[in-house]
C-alpha positions in Angstrom: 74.7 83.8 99.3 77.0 83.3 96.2 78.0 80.2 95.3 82.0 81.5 96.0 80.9 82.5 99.5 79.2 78.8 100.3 82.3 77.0 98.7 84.6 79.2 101.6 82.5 78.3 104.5 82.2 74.8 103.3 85.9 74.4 102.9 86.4 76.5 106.5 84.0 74.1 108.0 86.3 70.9 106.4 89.5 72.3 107.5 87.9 72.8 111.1 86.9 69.2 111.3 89.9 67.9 109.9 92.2 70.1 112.7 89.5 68.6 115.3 90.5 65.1 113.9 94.1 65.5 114.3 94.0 67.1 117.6 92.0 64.5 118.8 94.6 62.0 117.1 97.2 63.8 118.9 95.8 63.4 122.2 95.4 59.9 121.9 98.8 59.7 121.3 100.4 61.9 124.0 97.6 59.9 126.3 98.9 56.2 125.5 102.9 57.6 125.4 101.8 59.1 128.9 100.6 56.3 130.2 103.4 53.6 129.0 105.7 56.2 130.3 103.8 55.9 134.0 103.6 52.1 133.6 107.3 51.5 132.7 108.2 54.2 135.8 105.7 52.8 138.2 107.7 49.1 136.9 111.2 50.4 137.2 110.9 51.6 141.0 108.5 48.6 142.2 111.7 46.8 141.0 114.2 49.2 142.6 112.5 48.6 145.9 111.9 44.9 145.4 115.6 44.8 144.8 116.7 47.2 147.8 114.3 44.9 150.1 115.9 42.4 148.9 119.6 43.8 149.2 118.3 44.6 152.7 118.4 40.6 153.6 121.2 40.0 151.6 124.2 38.2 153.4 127.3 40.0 153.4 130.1 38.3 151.2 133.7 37.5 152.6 135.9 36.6 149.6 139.8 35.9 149.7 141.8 39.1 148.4 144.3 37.7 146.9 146.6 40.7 145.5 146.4 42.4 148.2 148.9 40.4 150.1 151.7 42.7 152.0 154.9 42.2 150.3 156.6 44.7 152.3 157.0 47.4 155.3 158.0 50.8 155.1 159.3 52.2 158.8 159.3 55.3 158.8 161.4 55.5 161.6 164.7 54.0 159.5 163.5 55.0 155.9 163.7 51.8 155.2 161.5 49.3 153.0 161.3 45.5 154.8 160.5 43.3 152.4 157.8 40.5 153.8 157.2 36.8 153.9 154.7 36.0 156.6 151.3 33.9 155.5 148.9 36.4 156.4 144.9 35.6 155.5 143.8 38.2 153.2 139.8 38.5 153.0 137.5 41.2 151.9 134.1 41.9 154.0 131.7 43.2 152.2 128.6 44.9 153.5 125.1 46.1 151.8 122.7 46.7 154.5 122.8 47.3 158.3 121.3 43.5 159.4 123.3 42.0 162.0 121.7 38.9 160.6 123.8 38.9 157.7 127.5 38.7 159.0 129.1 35.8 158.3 130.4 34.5 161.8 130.4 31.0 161.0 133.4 31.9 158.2 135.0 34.2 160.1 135.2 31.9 163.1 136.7 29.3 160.7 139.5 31.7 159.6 140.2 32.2 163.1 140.9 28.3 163.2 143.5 28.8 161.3 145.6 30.4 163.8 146.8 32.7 161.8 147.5 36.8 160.9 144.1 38.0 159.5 144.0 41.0 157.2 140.0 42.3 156.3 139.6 44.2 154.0 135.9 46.0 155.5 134.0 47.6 152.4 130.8 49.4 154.2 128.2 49.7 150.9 125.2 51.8 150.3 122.2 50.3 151.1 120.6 51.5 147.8 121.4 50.0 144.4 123.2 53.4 143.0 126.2 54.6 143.8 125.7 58.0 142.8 122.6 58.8 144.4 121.6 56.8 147.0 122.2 57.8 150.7 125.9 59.0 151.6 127.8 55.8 153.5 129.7 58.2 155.2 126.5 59.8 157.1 124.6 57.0 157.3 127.5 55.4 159.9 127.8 58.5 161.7 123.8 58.2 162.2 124.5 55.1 164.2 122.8 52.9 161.2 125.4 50.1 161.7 126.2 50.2 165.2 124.4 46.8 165.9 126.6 44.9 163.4 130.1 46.7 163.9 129.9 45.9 167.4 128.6 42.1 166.7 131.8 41.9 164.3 134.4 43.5 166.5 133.3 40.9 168.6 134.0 38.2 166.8 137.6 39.6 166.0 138.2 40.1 169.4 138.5 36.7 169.5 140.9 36.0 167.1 144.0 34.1 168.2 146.6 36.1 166.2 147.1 39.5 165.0 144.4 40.9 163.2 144.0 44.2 160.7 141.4 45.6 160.0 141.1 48.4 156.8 138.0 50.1 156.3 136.4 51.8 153.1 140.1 51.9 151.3 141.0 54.1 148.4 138.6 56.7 149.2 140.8 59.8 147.7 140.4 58.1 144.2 138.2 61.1 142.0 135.4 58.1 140.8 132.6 56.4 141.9 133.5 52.8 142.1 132.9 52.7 145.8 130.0 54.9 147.4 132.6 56.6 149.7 134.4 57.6 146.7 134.1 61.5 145.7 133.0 62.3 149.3 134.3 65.2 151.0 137.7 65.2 153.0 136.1 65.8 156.4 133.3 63.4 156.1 135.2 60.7 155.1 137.8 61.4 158.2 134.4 61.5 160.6 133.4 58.4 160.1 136.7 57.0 159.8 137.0 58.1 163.5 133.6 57.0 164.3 134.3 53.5 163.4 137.9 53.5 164.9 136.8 54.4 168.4 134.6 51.8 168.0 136.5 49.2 167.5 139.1 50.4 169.8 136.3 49.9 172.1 135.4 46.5 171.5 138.6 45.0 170.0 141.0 46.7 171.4 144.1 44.8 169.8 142.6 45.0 166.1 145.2 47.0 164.5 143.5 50.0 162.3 144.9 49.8 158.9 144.0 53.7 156.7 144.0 52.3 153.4 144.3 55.2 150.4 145.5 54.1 146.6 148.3 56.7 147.6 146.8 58.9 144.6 147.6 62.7 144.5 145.3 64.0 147.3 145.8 61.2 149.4 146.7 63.4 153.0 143.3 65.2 152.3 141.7 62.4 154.0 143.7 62.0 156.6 141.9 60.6 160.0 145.1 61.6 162.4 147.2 59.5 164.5 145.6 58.4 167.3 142.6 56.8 165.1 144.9 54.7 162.8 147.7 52.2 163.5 149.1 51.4 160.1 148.4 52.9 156.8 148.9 50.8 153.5 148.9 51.7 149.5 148.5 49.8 146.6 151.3 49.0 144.1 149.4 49.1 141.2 151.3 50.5 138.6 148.7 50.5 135.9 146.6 53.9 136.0 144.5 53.6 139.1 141.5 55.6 136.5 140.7 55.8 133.2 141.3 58.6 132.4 144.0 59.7 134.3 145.7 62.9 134.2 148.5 63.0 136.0 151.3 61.6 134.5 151.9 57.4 134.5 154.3 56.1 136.2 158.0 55.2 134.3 158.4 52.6 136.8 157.4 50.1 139.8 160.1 51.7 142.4 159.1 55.1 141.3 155.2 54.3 141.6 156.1 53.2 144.9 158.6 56.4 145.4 155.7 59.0 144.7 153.0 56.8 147.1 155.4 57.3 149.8 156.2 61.0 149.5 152.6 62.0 149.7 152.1 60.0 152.9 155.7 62.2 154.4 154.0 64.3 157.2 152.4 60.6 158.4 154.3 59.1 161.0 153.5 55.7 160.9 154.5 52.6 159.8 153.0 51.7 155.5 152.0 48.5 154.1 152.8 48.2 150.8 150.0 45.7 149.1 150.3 43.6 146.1 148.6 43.7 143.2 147.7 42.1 140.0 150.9 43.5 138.3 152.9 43.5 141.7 152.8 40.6 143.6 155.7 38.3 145.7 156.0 37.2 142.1 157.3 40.1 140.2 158.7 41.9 143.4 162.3 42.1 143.4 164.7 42.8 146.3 166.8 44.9 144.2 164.1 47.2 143.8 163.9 47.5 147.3 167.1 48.3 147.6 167.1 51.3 145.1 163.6 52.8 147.0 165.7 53.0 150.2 168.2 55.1 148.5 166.2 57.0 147.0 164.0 57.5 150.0 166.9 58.5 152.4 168.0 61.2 149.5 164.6 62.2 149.7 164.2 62.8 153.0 166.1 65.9 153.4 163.1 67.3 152.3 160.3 66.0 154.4 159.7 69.3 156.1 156.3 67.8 158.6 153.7 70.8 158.6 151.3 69.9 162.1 148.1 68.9 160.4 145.2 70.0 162.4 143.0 66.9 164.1 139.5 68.8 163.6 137.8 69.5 160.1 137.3 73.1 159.5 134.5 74.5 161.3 132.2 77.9 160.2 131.7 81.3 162.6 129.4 84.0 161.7 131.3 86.8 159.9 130.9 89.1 163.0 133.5 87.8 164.9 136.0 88.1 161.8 139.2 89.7 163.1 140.8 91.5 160.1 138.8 93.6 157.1 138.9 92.8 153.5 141.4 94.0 151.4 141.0 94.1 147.7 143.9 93.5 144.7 144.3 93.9 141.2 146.2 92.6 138.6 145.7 95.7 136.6 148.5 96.3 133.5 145.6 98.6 131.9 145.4 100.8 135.2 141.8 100.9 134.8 140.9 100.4 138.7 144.4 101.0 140.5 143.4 104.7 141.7 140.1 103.6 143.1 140.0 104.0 146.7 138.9 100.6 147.5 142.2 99.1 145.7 145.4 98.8 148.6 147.3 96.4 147.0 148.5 95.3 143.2 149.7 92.2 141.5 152.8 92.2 139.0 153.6 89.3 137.2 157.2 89.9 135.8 159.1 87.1 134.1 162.6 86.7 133.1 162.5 89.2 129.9 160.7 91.5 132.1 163.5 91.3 134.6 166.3 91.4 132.5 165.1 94.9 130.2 164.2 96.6 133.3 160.2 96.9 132.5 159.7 95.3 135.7 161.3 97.7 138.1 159.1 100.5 136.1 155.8 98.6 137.3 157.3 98.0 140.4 158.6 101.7 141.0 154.8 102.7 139.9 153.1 100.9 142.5 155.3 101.9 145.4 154.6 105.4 144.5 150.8 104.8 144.7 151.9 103.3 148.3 149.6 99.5 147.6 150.6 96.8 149.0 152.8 94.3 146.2 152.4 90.8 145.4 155.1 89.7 142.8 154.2 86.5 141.0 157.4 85.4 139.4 156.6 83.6 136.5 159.9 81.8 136.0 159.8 81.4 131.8 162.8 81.5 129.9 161.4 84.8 128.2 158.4 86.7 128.4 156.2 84.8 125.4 157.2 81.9 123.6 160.4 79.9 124.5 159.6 77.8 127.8 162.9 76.3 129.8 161.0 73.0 130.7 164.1 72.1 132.9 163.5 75.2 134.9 164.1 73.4 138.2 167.3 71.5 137.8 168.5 75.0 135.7 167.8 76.7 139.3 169.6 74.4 141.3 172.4 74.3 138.8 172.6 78.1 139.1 172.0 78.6 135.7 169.5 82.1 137.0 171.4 83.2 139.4 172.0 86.6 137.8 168.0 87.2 137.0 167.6 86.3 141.1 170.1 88.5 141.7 168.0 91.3 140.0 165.0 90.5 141.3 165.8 90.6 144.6 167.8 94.1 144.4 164.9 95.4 142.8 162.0 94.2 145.5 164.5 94.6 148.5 165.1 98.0 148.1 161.4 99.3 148.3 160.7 100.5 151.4 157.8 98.1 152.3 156.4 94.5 152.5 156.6 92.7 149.2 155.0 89.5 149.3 157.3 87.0 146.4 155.6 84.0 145.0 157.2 81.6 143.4 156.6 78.3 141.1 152.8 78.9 141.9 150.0 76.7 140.5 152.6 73.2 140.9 150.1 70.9 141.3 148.1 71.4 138.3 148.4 68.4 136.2 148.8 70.2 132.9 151.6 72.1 131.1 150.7 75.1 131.3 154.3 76.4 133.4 157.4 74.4 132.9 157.4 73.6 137.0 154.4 71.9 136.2 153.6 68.3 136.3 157.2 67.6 138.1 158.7 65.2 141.0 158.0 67.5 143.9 161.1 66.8 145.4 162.9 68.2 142.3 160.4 71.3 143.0 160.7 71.5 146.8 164.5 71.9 146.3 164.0 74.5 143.7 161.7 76.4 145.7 164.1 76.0 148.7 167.1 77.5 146.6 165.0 80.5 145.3 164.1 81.4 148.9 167.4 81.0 150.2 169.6 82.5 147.6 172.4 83.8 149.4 173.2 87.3 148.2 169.8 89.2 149.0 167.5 87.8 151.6 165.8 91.0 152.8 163.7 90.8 155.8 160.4 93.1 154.0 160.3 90.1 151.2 157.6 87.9 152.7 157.6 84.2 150.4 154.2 83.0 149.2 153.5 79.5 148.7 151.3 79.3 145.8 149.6 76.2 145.2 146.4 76.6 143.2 144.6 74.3 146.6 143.7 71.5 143.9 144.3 67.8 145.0 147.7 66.8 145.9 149.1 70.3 146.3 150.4 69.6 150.1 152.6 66.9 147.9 155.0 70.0 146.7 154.8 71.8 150.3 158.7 73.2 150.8 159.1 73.7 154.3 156.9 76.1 156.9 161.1 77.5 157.4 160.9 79.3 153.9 157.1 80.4 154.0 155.7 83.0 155.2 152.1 82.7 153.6 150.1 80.2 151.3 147.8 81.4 148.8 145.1 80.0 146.9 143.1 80.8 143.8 139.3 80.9 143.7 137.6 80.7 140.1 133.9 80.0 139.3 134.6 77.3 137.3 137.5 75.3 139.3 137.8 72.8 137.2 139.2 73.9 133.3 137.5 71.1 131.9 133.8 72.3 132.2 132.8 75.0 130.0 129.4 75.6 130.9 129.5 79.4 132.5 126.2 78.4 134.1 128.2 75.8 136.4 129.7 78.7 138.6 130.3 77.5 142.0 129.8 79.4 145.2 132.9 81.3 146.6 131.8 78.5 149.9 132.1 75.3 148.3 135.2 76.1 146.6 136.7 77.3 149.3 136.0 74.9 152.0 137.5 72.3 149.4 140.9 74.5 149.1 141.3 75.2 152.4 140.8 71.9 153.6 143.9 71.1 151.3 145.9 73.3 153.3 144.8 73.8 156.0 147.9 73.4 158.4 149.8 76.4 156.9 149.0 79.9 158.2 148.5 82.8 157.0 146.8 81.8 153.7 145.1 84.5 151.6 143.5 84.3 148.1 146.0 85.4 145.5 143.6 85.0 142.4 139.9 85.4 141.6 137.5 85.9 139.2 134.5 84.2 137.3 134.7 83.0 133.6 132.4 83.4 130.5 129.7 86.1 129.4 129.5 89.5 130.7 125.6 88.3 132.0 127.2 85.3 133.1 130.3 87.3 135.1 127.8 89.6 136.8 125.6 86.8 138.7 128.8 84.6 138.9 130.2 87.5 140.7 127.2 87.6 143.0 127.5 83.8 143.4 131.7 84.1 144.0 131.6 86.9 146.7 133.0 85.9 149.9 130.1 85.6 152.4 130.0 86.4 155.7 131.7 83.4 157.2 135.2 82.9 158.5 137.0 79.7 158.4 139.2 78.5 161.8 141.4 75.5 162.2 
């Protein structure tokens, strides 16, 4: 063998050892980082379960509230704001497991010695350490986990000598996770809201049931219904209730205060309004409750009270559906309005198209291909750039009259149904439309005028509510007298924020959400849809979006 030959295979024979060397090196290492991984695991949940048992034994704490004292009553029978002087014990109950054990009853029968109004503030925890994914509250009563120990403390308020209210798992309609029963559905929060109502109903009957929301944009979505709620409160807080916040702040304490009490409107009964750190009996002013009951009577020509169903929506197979599926397009390009599948279009004028007479072309078109129309009128100054971002106030003023006019002569004349939405997508906190981001009374007037403008209201124009079925859009609801349907928009992505096309949501969990929203309007039909991203990503996003075979009854 050459001497070349032997220096290779000696040198292949080094480099095989040294590989063997480092692999076995390596292995050592991803051995020991294995194993202090598994030690510092197996050490972080013998903790978390130490911790838990130990939060199961854990008494319950019942701490003075001090902000939270009422300064004041809104009847809704007067429209009128009572401001309020009475001492009134203001506690907060706090709960982390389900041991009767645990309830305070030697403190609470010491309040009672007082003789005097009790407010509790009843805060029902998780019985794990993390909020965000440890068991639901909201299922965990409706199992019958803490039956034991809301019986034991209705109890004990039964005994009370004076008035007592009692406010259970408050501010649930705010979108964070500072309370486990925050970020839960609509419906599951109103079961167990019921659940524990009856209850005490049942045991302390004269307990007066206080439904606490913040009175943040969404509030109604939550509502439990009338006959499992006595009073309903809000907070006056005007700092932002989040940190991020994106609905607008508020310019001021009566008109933080004027906004809470519009979006409770359809809710006949009588609201608390709570103190706060930056509202109190200290900064409160009479004079400011003076200007709210102005305002407030002003407002109430426009509390039009839609009947909001008592039952969560409920699921039937899609065999007992009653009416077929019929498809739209918003389709400028004419790419899939001669399919056969296609029965109805979606135009979009504004006020250029209106004015030049491009509209009534589009129109004209689509009556000839005898669809169905939906007219979206997207109420910008012109067409492209120039936005009139005091749209509203500019309608009531009159100041469109003639481009209503036109409109109206051009849909009334057609022949055929035309379905007219107006001021869609309200609710949106963004600025995306000039009607955006508005006071809702402003916009409910607006809407109002549209719909009833005098010189052309034909009986085949059919008016479309158009909220996009995000939080707070029953806030901007006009009136069941000048709507004939509500529509909705269903998009993969909901929420414009996330831009990760792999986050498609199913056509189900986005529409239970929406529908829950409005669920006490009829007819309501889906006036936008689509998915967002890729064409890959649009394909199975499609699959994902399609309506399934369900149909969804009040």
């Amino acid at each position: 063998m050459s001497p070349g030959l032997i220096r290779m295979k000696e040198q292949k024979a080094y480099l095989n050892q040294k590989n063997t060397v480092k692999s076995k090196v390596l292995y050592t290492m991803l051995k020991k980082i294995l194993i202090l991984f598994l030690a510092t695991l197996g050490v972080i949940i013998s903790a978390y379960v130490i911790l838990k048992v130990h939060r199961s034994y854990r008494p319950d704490t019942l701490k003075p509230a001090w902000p939270q004292q009422i300064l004041a009553t809104y009847d809704t029978s007067t429209n009128t704001i009572i401001r309020n002087t009475d001492s009134i014990l203001h506690y907060t109950l706090s709960w982390v497991n389900n041991a009767e054990s645990s309830l305070p009853k030697e403190k609470l029968q010491s309040l009672a010695q007082k003789k005097l109004p009790l407010f509790l503030n009843l805060q029902i925890w998780s019985r794990g350490l993390i909020k965000k994914i440890d068991e639901n509250v909201t299922e965990t009563i409706l199992k019958g986990v803490y039956d034991k120990k809301l019986i034991a403390l209705f109890k004990l308020l039964a005994s009370h000598p004076g008035p007592v209210y009692l406010r259970f798992n408050a501010e649930m309609e705010l979108p964070q996770f500072k309370y486990p029963w925050q970020n839960q559905s609509g419906p599951g929060y109103i079961r167990s809201f019921r659940y524990v109502s009856l209850m005490c109903r049942k045991y302390s009957p004269a307990v007066k049931i206080v439904w606490g929301p913040a009175g943040y944009p969404g509030t109604e979505e939550y509502w439990p219904g009338s006959e499992y709620a006595d009073l309903v409160s809000i907070n006056m807080n005007i700092s932002p209730e989040l940190s991020k916040n994106p609905y607008p702040p508020y310019i001021s304490t009566t008109e933080m205060i004027r906004r809470k009490l519009f979006r409770l409107r359809f809710i006949n009964k009588q609201v608390l309004l709570l103190g706060s750190a930056t509202v109190n009996r200290a900064t409160i002013q009479q004079q400011w409750l003076s200007e709210l009951n102005s305002k407030l009577i002003m407002d109430k020509a426009v509390f039009r009270t839609p009947v909001i169903p008592l039952e969560p929506e409920r699921m039937l197979p899609g065999k007992e559906r009653d009416s077929t599926l019929k498809i739209g397009v918003y389709d400028p390009m004419l790419l899939l309005a001669h399919e056969p599948q296609v029965t109805a279009e979606h135009l979009f004028p504004n006020m250029g198209t209106v004015k030049d007479g491009s509209f009534k072309q589009e129109f004209d078109a689509v009556v000839a291909r005898k669809h169905d129309i939906i007219v979206t009128m997207e109420a910008w100054k012109d067409g492209k750039t120039e936005k009139d971002t005091s749209i509203l106030i500019n309608t009531l003023n009159g100041v469109y009259d003639e481009i209503w006019t036109k409109l109206y002569q051009i849909i009334s004349n057609a022949g055929q149904t035309v379905y007219l939405r107006w001021g869609h997508e309200m609710e949106i906190p963004v600025d995306r439309y000039p009607w955006q981001q508005q006071d809702p009374v402003t916009y409910i007037k607006a809407f109002r005028y549209f719909v009833n403008f005098p010189k052309y209201k034909a009986g085949n124009v059919k008016m479309v509510w158009g909220p996009a079925g995000d939080r707070g859009s029953v806030e901007f609801w006009p009136g069941d007298d000048v709507v004939d349907f509500v529509s909705i928009a269903i998009y993969g992505l909901p929420d414009k924020n996330i831009n990760d096309y792999n986050k498609q949501k199913s056509f189900t969990s986005i529409f239970l959400n929406k529908y829950h929203r409005v669920r006490f309007a009829q007819p309501l039909f889906i006036t936008e849809f689509g998915v967002k991203g890729p064409e890959d990503i649009k394909r199975n996003g499609w699959q994902r979006l399609l309506p399934p075979s369900i149909i969804i009854l009040k």
